[in-house]
N, C-alpha and C positions, 0 to 999 in steps of 0.2 A: 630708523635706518642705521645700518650697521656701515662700518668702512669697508665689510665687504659683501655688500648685494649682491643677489642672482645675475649672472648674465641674461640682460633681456634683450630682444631685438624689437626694437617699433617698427610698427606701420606709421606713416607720416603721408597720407593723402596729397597733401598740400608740396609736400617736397620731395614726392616716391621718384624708384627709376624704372625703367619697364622690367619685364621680366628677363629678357636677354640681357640686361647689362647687370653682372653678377657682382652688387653691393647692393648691401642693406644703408637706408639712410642714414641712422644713427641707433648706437648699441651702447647700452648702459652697465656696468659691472663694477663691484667699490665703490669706491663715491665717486664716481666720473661717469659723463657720459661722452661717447667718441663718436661724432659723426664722420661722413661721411665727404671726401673731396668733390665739392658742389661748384657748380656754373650756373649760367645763366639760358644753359640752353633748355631747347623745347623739344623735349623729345618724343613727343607724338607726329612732328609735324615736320622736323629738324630746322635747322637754322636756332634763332636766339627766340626765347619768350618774347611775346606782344611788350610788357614792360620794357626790356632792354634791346626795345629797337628804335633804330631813328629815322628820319623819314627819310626813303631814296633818294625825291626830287630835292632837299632839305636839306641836309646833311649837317650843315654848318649850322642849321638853327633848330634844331629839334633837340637837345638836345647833348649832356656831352657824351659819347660812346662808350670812355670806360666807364663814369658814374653809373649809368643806367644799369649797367652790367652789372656795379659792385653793389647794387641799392636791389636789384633781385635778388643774387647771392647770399645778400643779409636776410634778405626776407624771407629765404630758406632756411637756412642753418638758422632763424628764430623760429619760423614754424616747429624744425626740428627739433629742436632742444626741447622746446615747450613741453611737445608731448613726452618725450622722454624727461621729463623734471626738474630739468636746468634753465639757462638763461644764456643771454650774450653777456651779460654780465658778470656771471660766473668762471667765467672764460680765464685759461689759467698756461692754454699753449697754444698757438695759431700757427700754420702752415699755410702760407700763399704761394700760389706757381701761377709764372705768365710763360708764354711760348714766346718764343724766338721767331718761327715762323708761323704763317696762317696760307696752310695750303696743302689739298687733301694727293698733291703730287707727291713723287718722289724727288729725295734732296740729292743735292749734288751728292759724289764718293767723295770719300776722303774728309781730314779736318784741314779748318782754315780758324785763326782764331776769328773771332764772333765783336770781341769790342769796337774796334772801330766802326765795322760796317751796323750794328746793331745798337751802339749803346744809345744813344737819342730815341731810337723807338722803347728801350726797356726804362730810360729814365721817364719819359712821357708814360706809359704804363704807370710806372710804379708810382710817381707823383702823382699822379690821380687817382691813383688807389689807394693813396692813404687821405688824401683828403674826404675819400667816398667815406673811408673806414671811419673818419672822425666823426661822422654821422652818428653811427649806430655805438663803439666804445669809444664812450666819454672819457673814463678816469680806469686808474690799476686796472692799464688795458695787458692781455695776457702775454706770455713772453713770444718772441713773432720771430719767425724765418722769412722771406720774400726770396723764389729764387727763379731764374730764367730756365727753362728746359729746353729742346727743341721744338716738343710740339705740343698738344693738351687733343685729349681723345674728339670736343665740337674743335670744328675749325673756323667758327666765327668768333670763339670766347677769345679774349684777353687776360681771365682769371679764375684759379679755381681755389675755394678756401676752404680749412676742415680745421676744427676744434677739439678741445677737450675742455670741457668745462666741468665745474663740479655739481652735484648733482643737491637740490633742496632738501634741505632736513637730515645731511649728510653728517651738520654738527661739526664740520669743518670751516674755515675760515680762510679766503686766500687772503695773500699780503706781498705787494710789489715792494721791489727794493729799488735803491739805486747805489751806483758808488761812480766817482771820477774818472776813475782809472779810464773807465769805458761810457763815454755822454752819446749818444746816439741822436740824429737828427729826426728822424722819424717818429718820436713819440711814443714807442713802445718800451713797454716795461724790460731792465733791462735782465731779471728774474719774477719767477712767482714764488712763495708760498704753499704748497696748499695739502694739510694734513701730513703722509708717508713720505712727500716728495717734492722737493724743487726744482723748477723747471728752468732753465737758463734760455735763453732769447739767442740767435743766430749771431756768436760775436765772428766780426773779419779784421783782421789785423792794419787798426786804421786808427789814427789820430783824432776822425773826422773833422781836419782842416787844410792837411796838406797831400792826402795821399795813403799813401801805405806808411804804418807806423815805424819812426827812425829805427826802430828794433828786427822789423820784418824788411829793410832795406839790404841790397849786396851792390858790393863792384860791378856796376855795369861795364869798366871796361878793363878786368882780369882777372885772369882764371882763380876768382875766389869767391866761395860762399855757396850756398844753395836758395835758391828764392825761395820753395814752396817750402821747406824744411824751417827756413827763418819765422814765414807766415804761420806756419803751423806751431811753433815755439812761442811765438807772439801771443796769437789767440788763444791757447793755454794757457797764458801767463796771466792774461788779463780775467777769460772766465776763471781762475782758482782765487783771486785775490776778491774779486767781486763776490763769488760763490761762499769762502768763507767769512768775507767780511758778513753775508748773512747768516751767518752760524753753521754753514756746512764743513762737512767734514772730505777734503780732495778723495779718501780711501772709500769714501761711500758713492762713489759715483758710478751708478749703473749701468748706465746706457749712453753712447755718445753719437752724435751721425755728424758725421765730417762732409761736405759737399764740396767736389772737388771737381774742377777744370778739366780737361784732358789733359793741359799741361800738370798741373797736379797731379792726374793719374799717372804719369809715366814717372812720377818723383816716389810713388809708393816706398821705395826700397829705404828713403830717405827719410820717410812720412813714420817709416815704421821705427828708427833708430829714434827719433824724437819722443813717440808713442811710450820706447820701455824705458826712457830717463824720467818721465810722467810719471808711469805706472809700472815700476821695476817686476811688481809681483802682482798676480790677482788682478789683471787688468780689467776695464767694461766689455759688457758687449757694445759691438762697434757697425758700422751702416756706413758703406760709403757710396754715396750717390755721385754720379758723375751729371753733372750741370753742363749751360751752355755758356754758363759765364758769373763771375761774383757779381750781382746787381750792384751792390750797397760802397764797391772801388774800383775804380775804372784802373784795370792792369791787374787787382788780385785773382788767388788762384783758390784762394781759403776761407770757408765758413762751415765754423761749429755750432752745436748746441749742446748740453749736458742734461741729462736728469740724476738726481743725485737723493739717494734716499738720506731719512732722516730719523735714525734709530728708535729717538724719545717719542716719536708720532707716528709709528706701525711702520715706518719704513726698516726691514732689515734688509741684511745684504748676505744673497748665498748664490756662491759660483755655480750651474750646473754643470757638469761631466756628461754626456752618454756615451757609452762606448759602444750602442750599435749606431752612431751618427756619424757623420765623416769629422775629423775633428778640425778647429778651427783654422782657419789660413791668416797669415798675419798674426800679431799680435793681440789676440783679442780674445777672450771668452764664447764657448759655444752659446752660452745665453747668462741671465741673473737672473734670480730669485728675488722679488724684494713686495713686502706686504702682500695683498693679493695680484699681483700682475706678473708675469713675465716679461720680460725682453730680452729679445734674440737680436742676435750679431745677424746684419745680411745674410739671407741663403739667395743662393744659385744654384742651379741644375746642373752640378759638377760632378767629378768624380776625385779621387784621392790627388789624381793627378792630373787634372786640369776638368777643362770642355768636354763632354761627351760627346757622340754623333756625327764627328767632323764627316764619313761618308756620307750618312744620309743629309747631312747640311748641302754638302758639294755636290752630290750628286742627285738628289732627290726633294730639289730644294722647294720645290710647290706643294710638296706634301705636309709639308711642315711640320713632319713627324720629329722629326728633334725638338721642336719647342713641347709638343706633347711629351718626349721624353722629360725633357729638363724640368717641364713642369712638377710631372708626376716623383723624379726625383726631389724636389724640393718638398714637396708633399710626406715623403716618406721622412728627411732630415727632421724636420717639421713635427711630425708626429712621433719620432722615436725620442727628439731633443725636451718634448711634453711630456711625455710619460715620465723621464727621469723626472721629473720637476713636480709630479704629482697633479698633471691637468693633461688635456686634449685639445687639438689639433682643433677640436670643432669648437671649442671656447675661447678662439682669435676675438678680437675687439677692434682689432682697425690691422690693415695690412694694407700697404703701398706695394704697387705694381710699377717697377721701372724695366720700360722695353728697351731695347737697339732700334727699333724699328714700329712701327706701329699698324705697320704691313701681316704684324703677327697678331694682332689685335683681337680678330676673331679665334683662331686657334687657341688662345691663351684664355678668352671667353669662353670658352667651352671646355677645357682642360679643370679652368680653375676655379669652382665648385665644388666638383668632384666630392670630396673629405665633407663636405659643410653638411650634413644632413639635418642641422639643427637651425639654421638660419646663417645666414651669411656675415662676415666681417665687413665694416665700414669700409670701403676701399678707396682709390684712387688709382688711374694708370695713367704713365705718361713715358714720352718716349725721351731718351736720355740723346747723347750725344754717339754716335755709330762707333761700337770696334774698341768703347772705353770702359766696356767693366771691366772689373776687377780681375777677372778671370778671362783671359780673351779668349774666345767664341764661345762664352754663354750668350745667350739672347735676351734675357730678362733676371733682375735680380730682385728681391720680395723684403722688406723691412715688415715686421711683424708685432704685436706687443697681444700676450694671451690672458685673461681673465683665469684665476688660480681658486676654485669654490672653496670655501669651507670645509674643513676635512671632520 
């Protein structure tokens, strides 16, 4: 096996989704295999799998809720991997989402911030999901994000988890790192290893003893400083010292996804001046997800992760351009080039200058033909940003679906297919915090990474 295998897509009996919910379990392409964001639900039947349930009359003693849930989940993403040629072992980048809420109503308008009222149900979550976790990765566990969203498409789950792991016979070798600078209570690797590419771990600008790190601190009481601006100088500061202390190179870093607050979102302009002191030239492609809260610091607004090629082991690094694409917003690359993979900066269903459809939004709003537009544009950015890069639109490997609303859910189910005539991308949708993308009135933003064949 080559480091750049065919794009395949499995069948996975054991961990499939029906046919309306449009992902494929898990898709293999280079030496990695990328499943799919998995739960614990039952989708024949709805509610949670017979395993991750506890008893009604019970409750307290059948059982702990999140385990059950996290000890099915595992036992998906293993089935999965299996057949596609990997392992939980192999495992080299982990993506965890819990919801904020469980409830198939409509949320209040407006934001409110989310920590006080929530963080005891998300630290409850998350401490039990990593205890679950400790079950199944033992040792050079992969580098791990954990983040709160609003909501998760079942509304009994707690969590949904999705991998990359490398793929057997790849000939590659992962290798966790660590350094000081950044100790993490949770047990995860605080980078990977592995072949083209290193993956960095979700760092948040934290001391992990007292809070937010003295570096990412401001005057609470005068008009000086910016908070999210500091946290994001922070977290930089810390992944580049950790990153090179493993041999990387800051100028190699391809792809970053920033997950950011609302309150974070509204510092963008601030977020961005930090960005080009980083990366003055030749920036990454970039992915900003709006969250419902930093799990990992109760008051931050900031968590990164980096993947960062690695020249000597097939990772290179090439900017794309397309100039039939819309071109980038913020500081950031339309997409990079590196070994066989692509990664793209977030799309949205925008236009040059802004949102589209505001009429059919406001006035035509049950049609939900603007999410069909937005889609279908994304589609297009998407496939004209692939061809410059010497691939297709239909050779996606995993792509993340972040709603406004999950009200749009079906609409977006049906749109977003479309292009895939060859099997579908590993997916995930989840609904973000209302009115805080990037773009205010898109409805859904797409984080995508494309498998690049052999020319």
């Amino acid at each position: 096996m080559t480091h750049n295998s065919p794009r395949v897509v499995h069948d996975v009996p054991d961990a499939s989704f029906p046919d309306w919910y449009p992902s494929s379990p898990v898709v293999t392409a280079g030496p990695f295999a990328f499943t799919a964001s998995m739960s614990a639900t039952d989708f024949d039947n709805g509610g949670l799998a017979e395993a991750a349930q506890v008893e009604p009359g019970l409750p307290m003693h059948s059982g702990h809720p999140v385990k059950k849930q996290v000890r099915e989940v595992y036992r998906r993403l293993d089935s999965a991997l299996t057949v596609a040629g990997s392992s939980l072992e192999q495992g080299v980048c982990i993506n965890q989402w819990q919801p904020t809420f469980h409830t198939d109503g409509h949320l209040e308008p407006g934001w409110t911030p989310r920590y006080q009222t929530h963080w005891e149900d998300w630290r409850f979550v998350a401490h039990s999901y990593i205890q679950g976790r400790d079950e199944f990765l033992l040792s050079d566990r992969p580098a791990s994000c954990l983040l709160p969203v609003e909501r998760l498409v079942a509304t009994d789950t707690h969590v949904e988890i999705q991998l990359i792991s490398l793929l057997d016979g790849s000939g590659i070798e992962k290798r966790a790192y660590a350094h000081d600078v950044h100790s993490p209570l949770g047990g995860y690797s605080v980078g990977v290893e592995s072949g083209p590419y290193l993956f960095s771990a979700g760092f948040i600008p934290t001391d992990f003893e007292s809070g937010l790190h003295p570096n990412a601190r401001v005057p609470q009481h005068i008009w000086y400083g910016n908070q999210v601006a500091a946290e994001t100088d922070e977290t930089l500061r810390q992944i580049r010292i950790t990153m090179e202390a493993a041999g990387g190179d800051w100028r190699d870093v391809v792809k970053v996804v920033i997950y950011l607050t609302p309150e974070g979102v509204r510092q963008l302009p601030a977020i961005d001046e930090v960005w080009a002191r980083h990366w003055p030239t030749e920036p990454p492609a970039r992915t900003i997800v709006p969250v419902s809260g930093i799990g990992g610091v109760k008051g931050g607004n900031v968590e990164i992760y980096v993947i960062v090629a690695r020249p000597g082991h097939g990772g290179d690094r090439h900017i794309i351009r397309a100039d039939n694409a819309l071109a980038p917003i913020g500081h950031q690359a339309q997409a990079v080039r590196s070994g066989s993979l692509l990664f793209l900066s977030a799309q949205l269903g925008r236009t040059a200058s802004g949102a589209p459809g505001g009429a059919f939004a406001r006035s035509l709003p049950h049609t939900r033909r603007h999410i069909v537009d937005q889609v279908r544009r994304i589609h297009e950015d998407v496939a004209a940003i692939c061809e410059a890069a010497g691939t297709s639109i239909e050779n996606a490997v995993r792509a993340d679906l972040f709603l406004s609303d999950l009200e749009d859910l079906p609409t977006v189910f049906q749109a977003w297919p479309e292009p895939f005539t060859n099997g579908l991308p590993a997916a995930g949708f989840y609904e973000v915090p209302r009115d805080f993308q990037e773009v205010p009135g898109c409805a859904l933003s797409v984080d995508l990474i494309v498998h690049i064949p052999e020319q």
